[in-house]
C-alpha positions as CSV (number, residue, x, y, z in Angstrom):
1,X,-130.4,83.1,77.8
2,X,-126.7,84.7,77.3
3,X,-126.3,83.3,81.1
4,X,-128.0,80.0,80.7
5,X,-125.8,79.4,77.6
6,X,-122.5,80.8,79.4
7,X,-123.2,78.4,82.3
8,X,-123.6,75.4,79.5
9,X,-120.5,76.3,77.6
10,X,-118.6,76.1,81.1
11,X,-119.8,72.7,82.2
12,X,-119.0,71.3,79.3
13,X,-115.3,73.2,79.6
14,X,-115.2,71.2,83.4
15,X,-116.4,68.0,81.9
16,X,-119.8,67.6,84.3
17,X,-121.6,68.2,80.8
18,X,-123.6,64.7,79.4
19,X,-123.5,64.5,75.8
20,X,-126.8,63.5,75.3
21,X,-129.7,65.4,74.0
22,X,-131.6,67.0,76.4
23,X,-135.0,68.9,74.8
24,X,-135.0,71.7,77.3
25,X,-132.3,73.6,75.3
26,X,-134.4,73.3,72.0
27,X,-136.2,76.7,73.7
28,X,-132.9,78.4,73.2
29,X,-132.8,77.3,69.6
30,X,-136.4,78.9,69.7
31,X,-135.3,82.0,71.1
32,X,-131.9,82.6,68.8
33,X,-134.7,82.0,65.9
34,X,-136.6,84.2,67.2
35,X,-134.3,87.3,67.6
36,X,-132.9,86.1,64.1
37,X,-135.8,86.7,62.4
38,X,-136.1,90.1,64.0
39,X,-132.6,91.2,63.0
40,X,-133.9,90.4,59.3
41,X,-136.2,93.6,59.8
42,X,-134.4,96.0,62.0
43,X,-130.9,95.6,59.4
44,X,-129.7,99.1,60.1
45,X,-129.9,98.7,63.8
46,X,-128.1,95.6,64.8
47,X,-129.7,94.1,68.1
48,X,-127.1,94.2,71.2
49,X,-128.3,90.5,71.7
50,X,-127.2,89.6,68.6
51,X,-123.9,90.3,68.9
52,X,-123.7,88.4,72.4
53,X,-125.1,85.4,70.6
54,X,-123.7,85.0,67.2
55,X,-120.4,86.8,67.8
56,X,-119.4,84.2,70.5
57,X,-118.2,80.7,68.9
58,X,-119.3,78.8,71.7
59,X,-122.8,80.1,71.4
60,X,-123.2,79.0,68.1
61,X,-121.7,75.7,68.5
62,X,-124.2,74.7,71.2
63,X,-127.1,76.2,69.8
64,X,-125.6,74.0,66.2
65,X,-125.1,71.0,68.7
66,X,-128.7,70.7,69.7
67,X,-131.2,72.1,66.9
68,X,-132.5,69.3,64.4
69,X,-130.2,69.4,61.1
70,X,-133.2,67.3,59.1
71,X,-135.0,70.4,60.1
72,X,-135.4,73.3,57.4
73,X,-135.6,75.6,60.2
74,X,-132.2,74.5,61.0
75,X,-130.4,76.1,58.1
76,X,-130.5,79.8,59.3
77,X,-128.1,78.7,62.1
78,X,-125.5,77.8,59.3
79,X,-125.5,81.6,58.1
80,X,-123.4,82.2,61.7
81,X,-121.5,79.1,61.5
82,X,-118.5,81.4,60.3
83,X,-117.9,83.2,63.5
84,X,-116.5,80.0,64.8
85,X,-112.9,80.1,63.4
86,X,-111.3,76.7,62.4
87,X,-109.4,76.1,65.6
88,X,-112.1,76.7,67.9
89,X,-114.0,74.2,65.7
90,X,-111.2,72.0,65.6
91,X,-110.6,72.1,69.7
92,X,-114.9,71.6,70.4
93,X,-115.2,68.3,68.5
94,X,-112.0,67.3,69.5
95,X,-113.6,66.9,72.9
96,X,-116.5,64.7,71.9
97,X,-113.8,62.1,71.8
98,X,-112.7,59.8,75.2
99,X,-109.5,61.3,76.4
100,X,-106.6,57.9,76.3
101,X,-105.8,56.8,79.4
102,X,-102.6,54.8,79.1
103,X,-103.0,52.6,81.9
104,X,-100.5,49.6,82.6
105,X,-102.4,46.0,81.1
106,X,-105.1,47.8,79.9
107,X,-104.4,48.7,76.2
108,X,-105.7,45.8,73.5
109,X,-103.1,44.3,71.6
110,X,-104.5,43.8,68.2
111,X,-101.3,41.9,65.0
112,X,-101.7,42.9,61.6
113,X,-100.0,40.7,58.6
114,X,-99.1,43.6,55.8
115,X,-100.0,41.2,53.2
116,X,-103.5,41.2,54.2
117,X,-103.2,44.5,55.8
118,X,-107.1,45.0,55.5
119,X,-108.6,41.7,56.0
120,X,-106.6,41.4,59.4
121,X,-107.1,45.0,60.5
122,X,-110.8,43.9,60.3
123,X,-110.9,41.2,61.9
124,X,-109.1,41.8,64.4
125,X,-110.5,45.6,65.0
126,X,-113.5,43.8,65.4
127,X,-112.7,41.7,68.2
128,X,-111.4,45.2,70.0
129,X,-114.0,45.8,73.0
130,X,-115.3,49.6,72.2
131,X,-116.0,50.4,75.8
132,X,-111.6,50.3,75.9
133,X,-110.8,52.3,73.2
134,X,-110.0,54.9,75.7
135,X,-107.4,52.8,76.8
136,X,-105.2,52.8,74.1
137,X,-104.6,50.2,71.4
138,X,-101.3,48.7,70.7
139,X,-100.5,47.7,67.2
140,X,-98.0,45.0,66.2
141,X,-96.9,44.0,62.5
142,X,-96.1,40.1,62.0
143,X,-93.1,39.6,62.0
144,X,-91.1,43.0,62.8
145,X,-90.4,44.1,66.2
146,X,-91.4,47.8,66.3
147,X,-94.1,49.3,68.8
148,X,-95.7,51.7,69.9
149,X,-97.5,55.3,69.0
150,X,-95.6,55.4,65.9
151,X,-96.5,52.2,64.9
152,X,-100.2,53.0,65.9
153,X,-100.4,55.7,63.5
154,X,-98.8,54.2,60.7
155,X,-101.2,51.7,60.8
156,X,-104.3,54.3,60.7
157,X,-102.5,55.8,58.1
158,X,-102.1,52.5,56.0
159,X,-105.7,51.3,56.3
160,X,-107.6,54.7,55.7
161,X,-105.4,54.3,52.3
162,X,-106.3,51.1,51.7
163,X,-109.7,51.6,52.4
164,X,-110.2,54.3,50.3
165,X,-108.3,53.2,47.6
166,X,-111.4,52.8,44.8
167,X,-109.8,49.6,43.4
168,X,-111.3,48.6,46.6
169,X,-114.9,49.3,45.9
170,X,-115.3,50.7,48.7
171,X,-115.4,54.1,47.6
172,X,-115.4,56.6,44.7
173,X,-112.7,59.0,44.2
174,X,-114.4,61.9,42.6
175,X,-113.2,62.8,38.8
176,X,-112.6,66.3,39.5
177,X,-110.6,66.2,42.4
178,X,-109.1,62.6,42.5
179,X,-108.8,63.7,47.0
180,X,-112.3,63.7,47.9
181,X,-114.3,60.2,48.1
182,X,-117.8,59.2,48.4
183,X,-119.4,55.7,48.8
184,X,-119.7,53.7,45.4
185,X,-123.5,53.6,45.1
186,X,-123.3,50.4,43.8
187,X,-123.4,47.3,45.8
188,X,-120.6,44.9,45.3
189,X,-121.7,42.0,48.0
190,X,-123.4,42.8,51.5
191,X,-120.4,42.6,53.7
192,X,-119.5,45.8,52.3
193,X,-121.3,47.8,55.0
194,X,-119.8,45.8,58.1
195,X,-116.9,47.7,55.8
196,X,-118.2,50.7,55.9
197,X,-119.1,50.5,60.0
198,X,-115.1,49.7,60.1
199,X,-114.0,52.8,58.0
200,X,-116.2,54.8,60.2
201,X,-114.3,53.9,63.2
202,X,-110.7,54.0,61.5
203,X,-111.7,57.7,60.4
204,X,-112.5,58.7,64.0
205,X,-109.8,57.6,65.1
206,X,-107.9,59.3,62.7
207,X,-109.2,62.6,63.6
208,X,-108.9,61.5,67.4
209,X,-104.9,60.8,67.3
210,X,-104.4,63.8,64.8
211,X,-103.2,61.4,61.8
212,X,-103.8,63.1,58.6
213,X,-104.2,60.1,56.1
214,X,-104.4,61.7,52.7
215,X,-108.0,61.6,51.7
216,X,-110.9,64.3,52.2
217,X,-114.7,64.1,51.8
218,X,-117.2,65.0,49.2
219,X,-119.9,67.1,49.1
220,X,-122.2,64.4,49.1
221,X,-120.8,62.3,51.9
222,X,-120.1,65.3,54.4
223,X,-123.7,66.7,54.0
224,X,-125.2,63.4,54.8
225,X,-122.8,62.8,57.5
226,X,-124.0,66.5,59.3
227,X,-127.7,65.4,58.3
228,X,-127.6,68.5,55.6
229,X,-130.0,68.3,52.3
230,X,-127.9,67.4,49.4
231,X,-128.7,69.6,46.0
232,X,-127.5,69.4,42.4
233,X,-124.2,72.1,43.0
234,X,-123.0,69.6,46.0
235,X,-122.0,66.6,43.0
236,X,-120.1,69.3,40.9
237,X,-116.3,67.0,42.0
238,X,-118.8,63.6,42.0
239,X,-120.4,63.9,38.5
240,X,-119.1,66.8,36.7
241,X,-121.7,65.3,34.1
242,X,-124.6,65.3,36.0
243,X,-123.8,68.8,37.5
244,X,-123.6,70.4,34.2
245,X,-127.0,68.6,32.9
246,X,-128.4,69.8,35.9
247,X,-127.3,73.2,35.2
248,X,-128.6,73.3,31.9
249,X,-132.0,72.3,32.7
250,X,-132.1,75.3,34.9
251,X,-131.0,78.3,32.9
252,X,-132.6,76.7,30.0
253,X,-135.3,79.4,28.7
254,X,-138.7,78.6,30.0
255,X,-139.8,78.3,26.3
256,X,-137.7,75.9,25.2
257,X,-138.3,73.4,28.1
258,X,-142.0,73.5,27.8
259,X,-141.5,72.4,23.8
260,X,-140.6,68.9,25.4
261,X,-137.5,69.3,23.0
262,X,-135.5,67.2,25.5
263,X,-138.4,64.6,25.9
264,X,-137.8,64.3,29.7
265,X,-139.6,62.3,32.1
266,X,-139.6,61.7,36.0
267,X,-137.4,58.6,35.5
268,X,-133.9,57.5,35.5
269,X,-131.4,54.7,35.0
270,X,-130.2,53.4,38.1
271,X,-127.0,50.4,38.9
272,X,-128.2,49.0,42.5
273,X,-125.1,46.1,41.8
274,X,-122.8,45.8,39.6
275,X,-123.9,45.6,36.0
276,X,-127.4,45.5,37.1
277,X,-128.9,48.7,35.6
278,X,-132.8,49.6,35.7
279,X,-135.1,52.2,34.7
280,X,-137.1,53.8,38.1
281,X,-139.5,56.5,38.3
282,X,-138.7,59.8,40.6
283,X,-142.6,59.9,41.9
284,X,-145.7,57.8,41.7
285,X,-146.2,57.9,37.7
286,X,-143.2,59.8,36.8
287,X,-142.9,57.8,33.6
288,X,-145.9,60.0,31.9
289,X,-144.9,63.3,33.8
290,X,-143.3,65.5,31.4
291,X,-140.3,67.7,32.6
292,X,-141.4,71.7,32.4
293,X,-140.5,74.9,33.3
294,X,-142.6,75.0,36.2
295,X,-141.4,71.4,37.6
296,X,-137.7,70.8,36.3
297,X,-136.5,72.0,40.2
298,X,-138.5,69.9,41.6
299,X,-137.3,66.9,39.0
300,X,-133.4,67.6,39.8
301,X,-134.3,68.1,43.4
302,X,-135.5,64.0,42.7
303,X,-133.0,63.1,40.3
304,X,-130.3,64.0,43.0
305,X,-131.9,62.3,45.8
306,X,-132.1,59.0,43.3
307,X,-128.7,59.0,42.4
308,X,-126.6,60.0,45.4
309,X,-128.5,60.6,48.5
310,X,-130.6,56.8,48.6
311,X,-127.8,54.9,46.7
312,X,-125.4,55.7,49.5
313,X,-127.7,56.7,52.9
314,X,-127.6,52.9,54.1
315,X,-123.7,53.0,53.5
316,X,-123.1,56.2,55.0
317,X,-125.9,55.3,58.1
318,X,-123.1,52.4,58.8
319,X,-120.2,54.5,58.3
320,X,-121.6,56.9,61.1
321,X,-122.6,54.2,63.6
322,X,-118.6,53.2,63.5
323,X,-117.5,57.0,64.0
324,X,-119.9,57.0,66.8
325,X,-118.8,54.0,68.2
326,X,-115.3,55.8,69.1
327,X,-117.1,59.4,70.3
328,X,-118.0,59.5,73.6
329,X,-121.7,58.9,73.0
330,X,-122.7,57.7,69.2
331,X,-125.6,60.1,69.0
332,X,-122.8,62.8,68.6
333,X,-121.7,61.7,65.3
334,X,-124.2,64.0,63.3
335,X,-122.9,67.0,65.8
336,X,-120.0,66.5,65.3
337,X,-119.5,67.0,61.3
338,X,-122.4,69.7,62.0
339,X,-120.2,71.6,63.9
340,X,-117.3,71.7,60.9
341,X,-117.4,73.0,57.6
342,X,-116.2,70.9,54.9
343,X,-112.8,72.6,54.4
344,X,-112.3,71.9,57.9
345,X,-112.4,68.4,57.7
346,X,-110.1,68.7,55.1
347,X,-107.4,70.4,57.3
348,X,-107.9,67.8,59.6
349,X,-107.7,64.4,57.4
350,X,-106.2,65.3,54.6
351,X,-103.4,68.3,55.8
352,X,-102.4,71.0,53.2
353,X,-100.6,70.1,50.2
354,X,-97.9,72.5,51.3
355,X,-94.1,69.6,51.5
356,X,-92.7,68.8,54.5
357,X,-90.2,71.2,55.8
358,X,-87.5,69.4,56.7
359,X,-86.0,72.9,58.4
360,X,-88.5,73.6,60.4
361,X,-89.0,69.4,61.5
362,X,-85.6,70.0,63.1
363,X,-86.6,72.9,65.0
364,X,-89.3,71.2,66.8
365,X,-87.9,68.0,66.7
366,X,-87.5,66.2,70.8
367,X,-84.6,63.9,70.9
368,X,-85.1,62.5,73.9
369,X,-82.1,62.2,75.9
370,X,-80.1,63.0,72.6
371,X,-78.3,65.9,71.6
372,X,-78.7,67.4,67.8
373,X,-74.6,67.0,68.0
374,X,-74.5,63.3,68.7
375,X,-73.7,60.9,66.0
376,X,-77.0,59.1,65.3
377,X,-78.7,62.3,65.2
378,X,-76.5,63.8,62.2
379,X,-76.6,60.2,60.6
380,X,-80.3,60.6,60.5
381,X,-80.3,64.2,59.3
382,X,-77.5,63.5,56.9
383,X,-79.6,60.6,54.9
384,X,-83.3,61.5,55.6
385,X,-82.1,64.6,53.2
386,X,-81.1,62.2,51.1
387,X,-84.8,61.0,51.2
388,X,-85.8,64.0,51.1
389,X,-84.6,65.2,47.4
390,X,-85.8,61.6,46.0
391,X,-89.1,60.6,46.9
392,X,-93.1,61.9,46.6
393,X,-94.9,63.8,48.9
394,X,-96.5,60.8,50.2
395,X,-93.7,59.3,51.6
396,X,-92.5,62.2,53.3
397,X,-96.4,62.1,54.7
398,X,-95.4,58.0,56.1
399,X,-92.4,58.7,57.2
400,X,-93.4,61.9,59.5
401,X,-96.5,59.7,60.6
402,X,-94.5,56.6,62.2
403,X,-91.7,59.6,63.2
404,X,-93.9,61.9,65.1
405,X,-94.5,59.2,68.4
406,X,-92.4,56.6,67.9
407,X,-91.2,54.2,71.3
408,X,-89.4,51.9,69.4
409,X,-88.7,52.1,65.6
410,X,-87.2,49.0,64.0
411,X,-84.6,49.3,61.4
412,X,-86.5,47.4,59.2
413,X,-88.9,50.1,59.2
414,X,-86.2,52.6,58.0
415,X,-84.8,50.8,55.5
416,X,-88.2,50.2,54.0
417,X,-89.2,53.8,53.6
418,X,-85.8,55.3,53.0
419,X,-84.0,52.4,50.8
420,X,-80.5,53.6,52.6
């Protein structure tokens, strides 16, 4: 099996690997179970074979990449998941996206008007043929003359803000951690999830150019995102509320709950569109079940499902077809967020909330065909620390976005960020 797996790891290294599901491998998932479950009775003894399994990163990641994540038996595999550090997870899904190929005529030109920066990034992302993404796409804002990469990014940047932004309705920013979003369960009008499709794909390629655009996942949304079960601690930053109920309920004494004290039921109030509200039952006759020590896991276990795995799985099922859309095969959109933990996504969407060094930007900083000594060089350095001293953390964040690949930045561009 060690071999077998070895051999996999190295095709897909070489690119001869498809990315497709093949159900031959699903014996090797069999196997790993297999010697799992014996290295659960033999605890003093560590099997060799374990080690040359779960000690190697790539060996988990493939085994993650093709086991069932709706599965139960799926779960053990996620006790391992840690001996893949984050750059090794970082680098493997990093590969499930088509390499850019900047080839002369081929990339699709798409013009974005900033005052309807998400209505024409729609519709004209929409008209962009998916089979070219790997091309390249060139982004152009009416009316000012600046192009290329920089541009590009500054414009993933902007609509992942705008998108997310939960005056939007699009979605929720959780109360407990105003970063992480989840869809709004409630439905505002239908177009909504041709919306979500398009966040989808301006998340991917996010994560595909490296452009960290100031937002990070829930709980909630990851988990259904890697096909994970969602339970009552993953909404402790969506419904602080809710968790603590939940919470409650549990450590309640057994006692107490079976007095009916609390006079719960298998029901709940539910808001399918806005300011629509009804009353549904968890199960088949839930109205006259009683909540009791014996059932209340089994009622939060429903209560959760109700009110933030069914509001938002058709949302999120849209979402996921749009990241797929820019993999290079959709069907690895649910191995991809399998093979991350959440704080790695994090890293890679959000950044760290560390400022901006503006020492060690210099350090690494290509002039091309300039020298640090020439006088438009120490005019920049000169006022960007200017910048620097008076603005937020977020503008140092769009400023080092459009800086990082620039081909040509406009002036217009400078003196809108940096008010020189």
């Amino acid at each position: 099996m060690y071999d077998c797996l070895n051999k996999l790891y190295m095709s897909i290294l070489c690119g001869e690997f498809k990315w497709n599901y093949n159900p031959r491998w699903s014996y090797y998932h069999s196997i790993a179970k297999e010697v799992h479950s014996m290295s659960k009775i033999f605890k003093e003894k560590q099997l060799i074979l374990m080690d040359d399994i779960f000690q190697r990163s790539y060996m988990v990641a493939i085994l993650i990449m093709f086991s069932n994540a709706s599965d139960e038996n799926y779960q053990w595999l996620l006790e391992y998941k840690n001996s893949m550090d984050y750059d090794f997870r970082e680098s493997f899904v990093s590969n499930m996206f088509h390499g850019v190929q900047y080839t002369n005529g081929t990339r699709q030109r798409i013009l974005i008007d900033r005052s309807q920066l998400l209505t024409t990034s729609f519709d004209e992302f929409a008209c962009v043929n998916s089979k070219l993404h790997f091309n390249g796409i060139e982004v152009e804002f009416k009316g000012e003359m600046a192009t290329g990469s920089g541009v590009f990014r500054e414009w993933i940047f902007l609509v992942c803000q705008a998108l997310f932004d939960p005056d939007n309705s699009l979605f929720l920013a959780c109360p407990s951690d105003r970063r992480r979003f989840f869809p709004n369960p409630v439905t505002m009008d239908m177009r909504q999830l041709d919306y979500f499709t398009f966040s989808g794909r301006m998340v991917a390629l996010a994560l595909k150019y490296k452009v960290q655009v100031g937002i990070a996942f829930d709980s909630v949304f990851f988990k259904q995102l890697s096909g994970e079960v969602i339970s009552w601690e993953d909404i402790c930053y969506a419904d602080p509320f809710l968790y603590n109920s939940c919470k409650k309920i549990l450590e309640m004494d057994a006692d107490f709950v079976d007095s009916d004290v609390m006079a719960l039921t298998f029901v709940t109030e539910i808001e399918e569109f806005v300011g629509n509200k009804k009353i549904v039952e968890l199960c088949r006759g839930g109205s006259s079940i009683a909540v009791n020590s014996k059932n209340r896991e089994e009622y939060i276990k429903l209560l959760i499902h109700h009110s933030y795995v069914k509001p938002i799985s058709e949302k999120v099922a849209f979402f996921a077809r749009g990241f797929g859309e820019i993999l290079r095969e959709e069907p690895l959109q649910r191995i991809f967020f399998r093979c991350l933990e959440l704080k790695d996504l994090d890293l890679m969407l959000h950044g760290n909330d560390q400022a901006i060094s503006v020492k060690e930007w210099r350090v690494h900083t290509d002039y091309s065909g300039y020298e640090e000594s020439d006088e438009q060089i120490c005019w920049f350095w000169k006022d960007f620390l200017l910048y620097h001293l008076s603005c937020t953390s977020t503008r140092h964040r769009s400023l080092a976005i459009t800086c990082l690949h620039p081909i040509h930045a406009s002036m217009s561009w400078f003196f809108r960020n940096t008010h020189l």
